[in-house]
C-alpha positions as CSV (number, residue, x, y, z in Angstrom):
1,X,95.2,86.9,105.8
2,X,96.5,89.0,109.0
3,X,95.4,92.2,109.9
4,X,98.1,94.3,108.7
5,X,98.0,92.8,105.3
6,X,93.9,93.7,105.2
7,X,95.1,97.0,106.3
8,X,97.2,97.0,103.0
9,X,94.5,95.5,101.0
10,X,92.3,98.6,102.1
11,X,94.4,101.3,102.0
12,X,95.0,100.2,98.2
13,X,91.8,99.6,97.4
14,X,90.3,103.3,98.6
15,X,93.5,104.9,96.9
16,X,92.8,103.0,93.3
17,X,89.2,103.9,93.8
18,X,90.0,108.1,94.6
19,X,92.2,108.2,92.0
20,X,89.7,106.2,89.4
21,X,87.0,109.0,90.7
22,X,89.4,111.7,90.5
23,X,90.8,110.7,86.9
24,X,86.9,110.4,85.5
25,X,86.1,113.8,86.7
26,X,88.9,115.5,84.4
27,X,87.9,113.2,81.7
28,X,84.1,114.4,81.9
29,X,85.5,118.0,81.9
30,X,84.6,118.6,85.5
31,X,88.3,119.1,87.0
32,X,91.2,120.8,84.9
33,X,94.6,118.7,85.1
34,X,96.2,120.6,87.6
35,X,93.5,120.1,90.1
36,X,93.7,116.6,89.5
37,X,97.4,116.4,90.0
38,X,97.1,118.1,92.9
39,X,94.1,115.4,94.5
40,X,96.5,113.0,93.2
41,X,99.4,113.9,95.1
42,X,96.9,114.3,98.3
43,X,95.2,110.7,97.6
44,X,99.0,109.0,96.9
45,X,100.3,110.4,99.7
46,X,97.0,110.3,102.4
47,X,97.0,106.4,101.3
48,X,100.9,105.3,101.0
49,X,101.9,102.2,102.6
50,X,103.5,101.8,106.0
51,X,106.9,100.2,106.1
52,X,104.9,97.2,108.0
53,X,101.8,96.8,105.7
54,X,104.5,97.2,102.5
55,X,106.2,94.2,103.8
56,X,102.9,92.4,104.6
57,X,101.7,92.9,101.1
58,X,104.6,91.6,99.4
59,X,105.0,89.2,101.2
60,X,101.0,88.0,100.4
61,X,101.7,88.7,96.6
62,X,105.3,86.2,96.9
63,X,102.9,83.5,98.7
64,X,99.9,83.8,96.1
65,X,102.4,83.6,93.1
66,X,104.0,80.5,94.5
67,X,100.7,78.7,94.7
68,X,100.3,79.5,91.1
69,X,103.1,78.2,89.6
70,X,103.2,75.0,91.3
């Protein structure tokens, strides 16, 4: 795996895991919905993909699926 693909790897992974934190705390009662729409829209947006890494990732998820299907 290259470095900009990690990069992709990473930047998912932290954005999955605010948003898993973030979508707890208004279950639990801690956060009302509009304060977690509004960290969501920070978290999506603070995390998105560059151009670059986007391509790098699909182009991982193309070669992994190819090697499964063989």
């Amino acid at each position: 795996m290259d470095k900009i693909t990690f990069q992709a790897f990473e930047k998912l992974q932290k954005c999955e895991h605010l948003l898993r934190v973030a979508r707890n705390q208004m279950a639990l009662g801690r956060i009302p919905r509009e304060e977690f729409w509004k960290r969501e829209a920070e978290i999506l947006s603070r995390f998105s993909l560059t151009l670059e890494e986007q391509r790098a990732y699909d182009l991982h998820l193309r070669m992994t699926q190819s090697k499964r299907h063989r």
